[in-house]
VMD Tcl script that builds the backbone (N, CA, C; Angstrom):
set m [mol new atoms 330]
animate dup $m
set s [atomselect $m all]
$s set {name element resname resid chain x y z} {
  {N N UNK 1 A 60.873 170.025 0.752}
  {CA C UNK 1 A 61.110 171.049 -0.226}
  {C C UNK 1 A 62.188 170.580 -1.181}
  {N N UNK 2 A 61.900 170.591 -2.286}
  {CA C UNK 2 A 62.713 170.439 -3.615}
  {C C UNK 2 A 63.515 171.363 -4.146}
  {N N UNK 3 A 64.859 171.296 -4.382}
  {CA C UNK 3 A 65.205 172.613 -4.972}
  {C C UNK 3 A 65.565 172.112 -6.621}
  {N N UNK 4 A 66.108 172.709 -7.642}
  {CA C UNK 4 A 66.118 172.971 -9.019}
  {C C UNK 4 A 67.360 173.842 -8.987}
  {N N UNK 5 A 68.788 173.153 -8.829}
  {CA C UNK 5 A 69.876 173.641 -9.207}
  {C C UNK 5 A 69.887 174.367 -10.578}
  {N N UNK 6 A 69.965 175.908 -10.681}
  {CA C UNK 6 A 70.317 176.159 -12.114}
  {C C UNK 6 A 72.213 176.057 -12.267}
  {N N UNK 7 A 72.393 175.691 -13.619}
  {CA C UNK 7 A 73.771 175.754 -14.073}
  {C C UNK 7 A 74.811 176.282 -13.757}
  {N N UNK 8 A 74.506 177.512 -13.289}
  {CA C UNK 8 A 75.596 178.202 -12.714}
  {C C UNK 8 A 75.935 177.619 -10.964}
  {N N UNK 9 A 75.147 176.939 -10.842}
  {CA C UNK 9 A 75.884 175.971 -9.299}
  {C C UNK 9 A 76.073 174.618 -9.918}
  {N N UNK 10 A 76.983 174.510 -9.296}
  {CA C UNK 10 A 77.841 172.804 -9.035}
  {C C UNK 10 A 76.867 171.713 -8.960}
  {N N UNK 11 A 76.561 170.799 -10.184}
  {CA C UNK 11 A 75.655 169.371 -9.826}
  {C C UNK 11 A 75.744 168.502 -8.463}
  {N N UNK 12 A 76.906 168.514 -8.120}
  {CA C UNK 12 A 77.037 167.700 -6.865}
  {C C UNK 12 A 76.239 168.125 -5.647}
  {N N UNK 13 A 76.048 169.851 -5.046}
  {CA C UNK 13 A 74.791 170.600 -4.462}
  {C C UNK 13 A 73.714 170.024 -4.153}
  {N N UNK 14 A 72.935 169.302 -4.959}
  {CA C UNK 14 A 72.103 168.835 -5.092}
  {C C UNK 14 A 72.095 167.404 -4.333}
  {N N UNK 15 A 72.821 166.445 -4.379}
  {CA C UNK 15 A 73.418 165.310 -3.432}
  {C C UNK 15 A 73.771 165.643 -2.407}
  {N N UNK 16 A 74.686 166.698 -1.677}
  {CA C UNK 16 A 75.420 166.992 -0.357}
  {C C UNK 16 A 74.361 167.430 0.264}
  {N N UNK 17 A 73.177 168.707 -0.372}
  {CA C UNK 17 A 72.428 168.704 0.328}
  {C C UNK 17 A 70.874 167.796 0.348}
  {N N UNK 18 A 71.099 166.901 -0.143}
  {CA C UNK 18 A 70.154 165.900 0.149}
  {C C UNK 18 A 68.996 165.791 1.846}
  {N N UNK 19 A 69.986 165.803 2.667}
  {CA C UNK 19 A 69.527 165.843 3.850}
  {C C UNK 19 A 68.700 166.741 4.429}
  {N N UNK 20 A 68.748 167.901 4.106}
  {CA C UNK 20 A 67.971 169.215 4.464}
  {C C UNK 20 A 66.780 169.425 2.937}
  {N N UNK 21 A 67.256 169.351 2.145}
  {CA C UNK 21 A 66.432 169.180 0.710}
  {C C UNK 21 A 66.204 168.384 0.025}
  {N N UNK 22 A 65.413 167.001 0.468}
  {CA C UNK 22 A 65.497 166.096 -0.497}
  {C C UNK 22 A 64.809 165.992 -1.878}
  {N N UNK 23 A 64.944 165.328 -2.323}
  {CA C UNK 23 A 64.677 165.257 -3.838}
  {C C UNK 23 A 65.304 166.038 -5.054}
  {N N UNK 24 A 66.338 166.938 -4.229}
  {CA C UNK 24 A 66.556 168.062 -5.022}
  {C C UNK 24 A 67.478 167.682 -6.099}
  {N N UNK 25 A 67.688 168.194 -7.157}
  {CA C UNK 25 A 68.224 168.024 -8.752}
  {C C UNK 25 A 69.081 169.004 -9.034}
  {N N UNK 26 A 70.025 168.905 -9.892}
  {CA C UNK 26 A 70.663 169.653 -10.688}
  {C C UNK 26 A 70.187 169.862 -12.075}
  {N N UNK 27 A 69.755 170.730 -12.464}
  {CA C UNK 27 A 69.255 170.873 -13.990}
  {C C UNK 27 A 69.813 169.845 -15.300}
  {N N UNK 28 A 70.814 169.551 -14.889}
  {CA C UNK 28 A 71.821 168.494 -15.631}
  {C C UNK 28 A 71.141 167.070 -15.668}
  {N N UNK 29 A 70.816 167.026 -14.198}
  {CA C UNK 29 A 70.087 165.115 -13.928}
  {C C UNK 29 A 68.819 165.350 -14.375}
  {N N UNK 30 A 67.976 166.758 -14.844}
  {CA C UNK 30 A 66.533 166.547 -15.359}
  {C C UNK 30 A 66.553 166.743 -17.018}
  {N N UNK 31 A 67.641 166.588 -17.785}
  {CA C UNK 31 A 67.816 167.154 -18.998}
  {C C UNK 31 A 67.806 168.199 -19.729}
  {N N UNK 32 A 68.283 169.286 -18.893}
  {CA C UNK 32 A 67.682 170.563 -19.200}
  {C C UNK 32 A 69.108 171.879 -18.901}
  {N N UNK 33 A 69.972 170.942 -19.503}
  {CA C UNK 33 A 71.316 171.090 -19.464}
  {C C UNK 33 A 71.322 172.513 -21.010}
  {N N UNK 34 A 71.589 173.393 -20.696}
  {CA C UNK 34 A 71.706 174.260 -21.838}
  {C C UNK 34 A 70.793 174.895 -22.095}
  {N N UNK 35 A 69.388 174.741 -21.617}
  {CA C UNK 35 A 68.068 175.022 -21.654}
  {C C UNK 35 A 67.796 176.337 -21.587}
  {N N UNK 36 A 66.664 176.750 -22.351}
  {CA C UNK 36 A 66.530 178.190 -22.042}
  {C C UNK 36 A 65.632 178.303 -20.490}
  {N N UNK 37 A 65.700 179.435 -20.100}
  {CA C UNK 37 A 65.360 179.798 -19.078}
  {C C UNK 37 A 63.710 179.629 -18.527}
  {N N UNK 38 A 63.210 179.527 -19.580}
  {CA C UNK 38 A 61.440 179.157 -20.148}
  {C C UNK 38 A 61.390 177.721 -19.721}
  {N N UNK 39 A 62.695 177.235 -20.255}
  {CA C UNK 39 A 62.143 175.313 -19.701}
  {C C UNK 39 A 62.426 174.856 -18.509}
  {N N UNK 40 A 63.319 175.446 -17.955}
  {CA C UNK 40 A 63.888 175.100 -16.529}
  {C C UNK 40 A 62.465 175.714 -15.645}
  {N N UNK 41 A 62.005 177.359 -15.980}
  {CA C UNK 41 A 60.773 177.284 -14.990}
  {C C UNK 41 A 59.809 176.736 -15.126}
  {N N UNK 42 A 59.061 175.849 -16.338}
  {CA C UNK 42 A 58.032 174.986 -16.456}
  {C C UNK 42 A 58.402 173.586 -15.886}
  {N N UNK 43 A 59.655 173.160 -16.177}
  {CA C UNK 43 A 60.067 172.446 -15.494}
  {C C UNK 43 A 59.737 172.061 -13.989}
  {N N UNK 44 A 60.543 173.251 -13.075}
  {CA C UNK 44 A 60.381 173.396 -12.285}
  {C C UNK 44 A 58.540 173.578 -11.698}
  {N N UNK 45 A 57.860 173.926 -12.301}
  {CA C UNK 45 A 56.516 174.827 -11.993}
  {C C UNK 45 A 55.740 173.056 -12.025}
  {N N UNK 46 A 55.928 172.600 -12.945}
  {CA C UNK 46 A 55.361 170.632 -13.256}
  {C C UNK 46 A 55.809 170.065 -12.481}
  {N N UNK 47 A 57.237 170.128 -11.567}
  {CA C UNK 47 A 57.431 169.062 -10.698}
  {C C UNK 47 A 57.594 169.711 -9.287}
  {N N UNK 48 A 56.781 170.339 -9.250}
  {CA C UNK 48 A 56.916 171.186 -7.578}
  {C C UNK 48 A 58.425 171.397 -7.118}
  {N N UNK 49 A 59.343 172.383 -7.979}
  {CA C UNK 49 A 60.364 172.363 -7.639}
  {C C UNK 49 A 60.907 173.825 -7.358}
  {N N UNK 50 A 61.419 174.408 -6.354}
  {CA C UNK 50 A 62.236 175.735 -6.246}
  {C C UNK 50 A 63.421 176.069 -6.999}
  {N N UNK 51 A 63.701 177.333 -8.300}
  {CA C UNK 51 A 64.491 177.409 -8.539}
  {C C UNK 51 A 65.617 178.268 -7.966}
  {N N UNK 52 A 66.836 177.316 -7.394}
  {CA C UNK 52 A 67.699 178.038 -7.082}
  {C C UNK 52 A 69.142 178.638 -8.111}
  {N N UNK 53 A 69.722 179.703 -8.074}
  {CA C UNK 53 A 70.501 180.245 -9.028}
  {C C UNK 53 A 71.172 181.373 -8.766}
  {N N UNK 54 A 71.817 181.848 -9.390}
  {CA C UNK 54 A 72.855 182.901 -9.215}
  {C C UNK 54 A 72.433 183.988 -9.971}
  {N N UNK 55 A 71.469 183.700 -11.353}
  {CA C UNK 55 A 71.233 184.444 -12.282}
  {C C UNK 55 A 69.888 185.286 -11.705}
  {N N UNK 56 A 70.224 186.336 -12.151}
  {CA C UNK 56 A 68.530 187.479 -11.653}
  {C C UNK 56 A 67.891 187.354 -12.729}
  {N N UNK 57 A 67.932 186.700 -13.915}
  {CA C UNK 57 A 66.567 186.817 -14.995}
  {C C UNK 57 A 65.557 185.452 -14.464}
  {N N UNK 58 A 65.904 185.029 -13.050}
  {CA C UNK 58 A 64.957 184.398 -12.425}
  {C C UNK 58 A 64.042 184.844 -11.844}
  {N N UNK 59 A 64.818 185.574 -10.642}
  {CA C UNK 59 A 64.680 186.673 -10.142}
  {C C UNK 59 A 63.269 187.545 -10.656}
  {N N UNK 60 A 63.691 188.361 -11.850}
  {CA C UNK 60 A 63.018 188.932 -12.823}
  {C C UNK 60 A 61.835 188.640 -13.200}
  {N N UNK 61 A 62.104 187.442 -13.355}
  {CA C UNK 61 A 60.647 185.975 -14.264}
  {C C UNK 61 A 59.566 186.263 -13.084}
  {N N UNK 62 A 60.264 185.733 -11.838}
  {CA C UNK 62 A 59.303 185.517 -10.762}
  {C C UNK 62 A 58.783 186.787 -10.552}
  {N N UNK 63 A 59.362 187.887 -10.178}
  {CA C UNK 63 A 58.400 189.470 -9.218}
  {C C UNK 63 A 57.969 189.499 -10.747}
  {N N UNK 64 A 57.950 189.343 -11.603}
  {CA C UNK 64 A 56.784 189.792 -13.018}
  {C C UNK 64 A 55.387 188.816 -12.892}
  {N N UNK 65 A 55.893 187.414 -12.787}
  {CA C UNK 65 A 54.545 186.219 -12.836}
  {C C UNK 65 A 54.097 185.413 -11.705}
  {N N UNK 66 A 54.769 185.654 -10.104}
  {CA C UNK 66 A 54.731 185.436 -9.804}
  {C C UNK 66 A 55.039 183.673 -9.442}
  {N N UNK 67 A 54.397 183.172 -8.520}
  {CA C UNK 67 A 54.682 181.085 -8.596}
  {C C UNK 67 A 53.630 180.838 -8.616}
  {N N UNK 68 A 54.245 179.554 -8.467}
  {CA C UNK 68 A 55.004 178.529 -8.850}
  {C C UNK 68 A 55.341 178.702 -9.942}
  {N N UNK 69 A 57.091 178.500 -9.930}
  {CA C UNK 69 A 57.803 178.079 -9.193}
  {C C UNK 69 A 58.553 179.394 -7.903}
  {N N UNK 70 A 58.590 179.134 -7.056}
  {CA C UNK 70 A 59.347 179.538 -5.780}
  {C C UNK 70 A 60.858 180.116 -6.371}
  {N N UNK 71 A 61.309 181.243 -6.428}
  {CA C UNK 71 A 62.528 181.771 -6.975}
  {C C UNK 71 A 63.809 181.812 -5.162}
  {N N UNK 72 A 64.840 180.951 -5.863}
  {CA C UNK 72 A 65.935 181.452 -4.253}
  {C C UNK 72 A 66.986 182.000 -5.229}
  {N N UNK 73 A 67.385 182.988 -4.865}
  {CA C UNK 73 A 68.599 184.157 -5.766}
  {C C UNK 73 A 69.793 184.078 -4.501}
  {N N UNK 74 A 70.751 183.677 -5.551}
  {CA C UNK 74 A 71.976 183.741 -4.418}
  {C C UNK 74 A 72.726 184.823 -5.155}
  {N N UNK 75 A 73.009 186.119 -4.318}
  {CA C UNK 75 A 73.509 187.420 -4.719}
  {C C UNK 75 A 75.349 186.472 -4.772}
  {N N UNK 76 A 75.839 186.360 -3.746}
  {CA C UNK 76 A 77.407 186.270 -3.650}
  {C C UNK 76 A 78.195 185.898 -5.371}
  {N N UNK 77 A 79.347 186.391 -5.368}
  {CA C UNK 77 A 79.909 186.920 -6.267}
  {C C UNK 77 A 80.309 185.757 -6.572}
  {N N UNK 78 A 81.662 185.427 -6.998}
  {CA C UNK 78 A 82.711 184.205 -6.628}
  {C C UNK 78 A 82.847 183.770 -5.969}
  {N N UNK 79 A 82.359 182.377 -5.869}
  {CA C UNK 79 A 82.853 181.504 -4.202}
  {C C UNK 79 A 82.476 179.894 -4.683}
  {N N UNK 80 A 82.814 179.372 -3.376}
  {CA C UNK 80 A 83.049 178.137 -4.035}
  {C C UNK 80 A 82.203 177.322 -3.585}
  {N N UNK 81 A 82.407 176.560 -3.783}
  {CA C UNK 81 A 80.295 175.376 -4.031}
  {C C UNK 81 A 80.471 174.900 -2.581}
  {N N UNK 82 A 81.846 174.934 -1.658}
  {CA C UNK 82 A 81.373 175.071 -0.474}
  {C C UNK 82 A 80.393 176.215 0.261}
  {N N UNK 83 A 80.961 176.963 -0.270}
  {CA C UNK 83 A 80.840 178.261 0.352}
  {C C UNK 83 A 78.679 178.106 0.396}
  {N N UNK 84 A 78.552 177.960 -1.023}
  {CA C UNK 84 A 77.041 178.022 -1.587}
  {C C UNK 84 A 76.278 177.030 -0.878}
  {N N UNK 85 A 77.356 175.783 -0.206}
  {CA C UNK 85 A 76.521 174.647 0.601}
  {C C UNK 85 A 75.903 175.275 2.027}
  {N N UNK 86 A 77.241 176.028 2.550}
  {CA C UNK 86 A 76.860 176.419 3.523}
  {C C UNK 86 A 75.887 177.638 3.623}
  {N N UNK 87 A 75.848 178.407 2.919}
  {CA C UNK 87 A 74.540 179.467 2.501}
  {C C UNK 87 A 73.576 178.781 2.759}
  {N N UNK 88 A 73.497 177.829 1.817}
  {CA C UNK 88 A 71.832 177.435 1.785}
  {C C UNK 88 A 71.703 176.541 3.341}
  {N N UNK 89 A 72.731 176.166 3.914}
  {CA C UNK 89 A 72.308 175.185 5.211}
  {C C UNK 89 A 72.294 176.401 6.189}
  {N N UNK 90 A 72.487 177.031 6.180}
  {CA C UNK 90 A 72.556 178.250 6.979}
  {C C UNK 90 A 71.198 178.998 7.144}
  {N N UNK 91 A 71.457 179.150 5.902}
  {CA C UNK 91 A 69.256 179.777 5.427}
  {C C UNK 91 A 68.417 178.628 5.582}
  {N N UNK 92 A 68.628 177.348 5.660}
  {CA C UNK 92 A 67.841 176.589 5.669}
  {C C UNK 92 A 66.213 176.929 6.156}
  {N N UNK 93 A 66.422 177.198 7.590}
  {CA C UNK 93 A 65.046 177.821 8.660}
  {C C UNK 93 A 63.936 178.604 7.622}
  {N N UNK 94 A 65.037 180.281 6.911}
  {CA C UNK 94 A 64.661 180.880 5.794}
  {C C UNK 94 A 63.859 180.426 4.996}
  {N N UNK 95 A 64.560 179.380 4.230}
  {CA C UNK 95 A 64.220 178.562 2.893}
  {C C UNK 95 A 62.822 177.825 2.867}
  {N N UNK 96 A 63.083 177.324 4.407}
  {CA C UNK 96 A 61.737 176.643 4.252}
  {C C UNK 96 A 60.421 177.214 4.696}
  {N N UNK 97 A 60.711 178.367 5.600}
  {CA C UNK 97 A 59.448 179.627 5.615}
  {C C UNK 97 A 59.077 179.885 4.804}
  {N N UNK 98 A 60.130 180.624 3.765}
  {CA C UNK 98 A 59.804 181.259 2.349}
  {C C UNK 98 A 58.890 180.061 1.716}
  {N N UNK 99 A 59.185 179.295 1.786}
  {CA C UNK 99 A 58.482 177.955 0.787}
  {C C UNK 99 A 57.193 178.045 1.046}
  {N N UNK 100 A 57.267 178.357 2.542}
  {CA C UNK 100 A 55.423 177.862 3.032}
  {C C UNK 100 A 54.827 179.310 2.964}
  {N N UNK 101 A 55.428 180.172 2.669}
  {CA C UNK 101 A 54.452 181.437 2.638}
  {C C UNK 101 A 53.631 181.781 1.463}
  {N N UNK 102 A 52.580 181.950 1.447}
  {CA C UNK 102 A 51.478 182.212 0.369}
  {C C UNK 102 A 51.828 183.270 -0.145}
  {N N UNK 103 A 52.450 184.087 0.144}
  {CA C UNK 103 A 52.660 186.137 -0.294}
  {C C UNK 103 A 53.909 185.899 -1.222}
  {N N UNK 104 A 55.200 184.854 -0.864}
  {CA C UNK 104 A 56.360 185.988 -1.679}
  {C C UNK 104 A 56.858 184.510 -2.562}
  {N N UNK 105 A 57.636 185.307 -3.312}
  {CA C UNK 105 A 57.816 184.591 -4.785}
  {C C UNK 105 A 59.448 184.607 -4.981}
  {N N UNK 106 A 59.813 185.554 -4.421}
  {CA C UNK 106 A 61.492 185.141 -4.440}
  {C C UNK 106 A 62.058 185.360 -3.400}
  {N N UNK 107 A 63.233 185.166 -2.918}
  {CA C UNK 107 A 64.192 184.843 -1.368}
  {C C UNK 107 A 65.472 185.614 -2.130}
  {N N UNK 108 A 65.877 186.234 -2.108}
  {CA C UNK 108 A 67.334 186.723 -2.135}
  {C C UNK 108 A 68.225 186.507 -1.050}
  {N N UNK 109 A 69.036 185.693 -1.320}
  {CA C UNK 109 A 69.883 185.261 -0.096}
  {C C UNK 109 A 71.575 186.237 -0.517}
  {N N UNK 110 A 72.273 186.323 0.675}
  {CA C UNK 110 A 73.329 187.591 0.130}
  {C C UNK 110 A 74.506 186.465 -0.255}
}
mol reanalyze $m
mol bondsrecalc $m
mol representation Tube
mol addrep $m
């Protein structure tokens, strides 16, 4: 499973969790640094990639059009790109159910 760092998480994310998610990117290493929200999910939708993010107009995109691409919404407020490492290694089990399920289109993680 691939994830698709959006902007509002830390580029490095994408490297630390290498091991549990490989291939995964920061929007930054695919050029799509500043991008509207339209290119990051075609993006994502062309290279079999999950977008993960903080922002709900992902969120939004997805329960309207459903996937590909796979929406992961991280609710938590302020915290720090540790904090967000360990979320997602934590949900990991989560993450990768959600991935393989045919029915749902976004994961809200708290």
């Amino acid at each position: 499973m691939k994830l698709l760092l959006d902007e509002n998480l830390a580029p490095k994310l994408a490297k630390s969790l290498g091991d549990i998610y490989p291939d995964s990117r920061h929007v930054s290493e695919c050029g799509l640094k500043q991008s509207p929200d339209e290119a990051v999910w075609e993006y994502a939708q062309t290279n079999d990639f999950a977008i993960v993010s903080k922002d709900s107009d992902f969120e939004q995109r997805g329960l309207l059009r459903g996937f590909p691409p796979k929406i992961i919404r991280i609710r938590s407020g302020n915290c720090s790109t540790r904090d967000i490492e360990r979320l997602l290694r934590e949900y990991s089990v989560a993450i990768h159910t959600f991935n393989n399920d045919p029915a749902e289109c976004v994961l809200v993680l708290p």
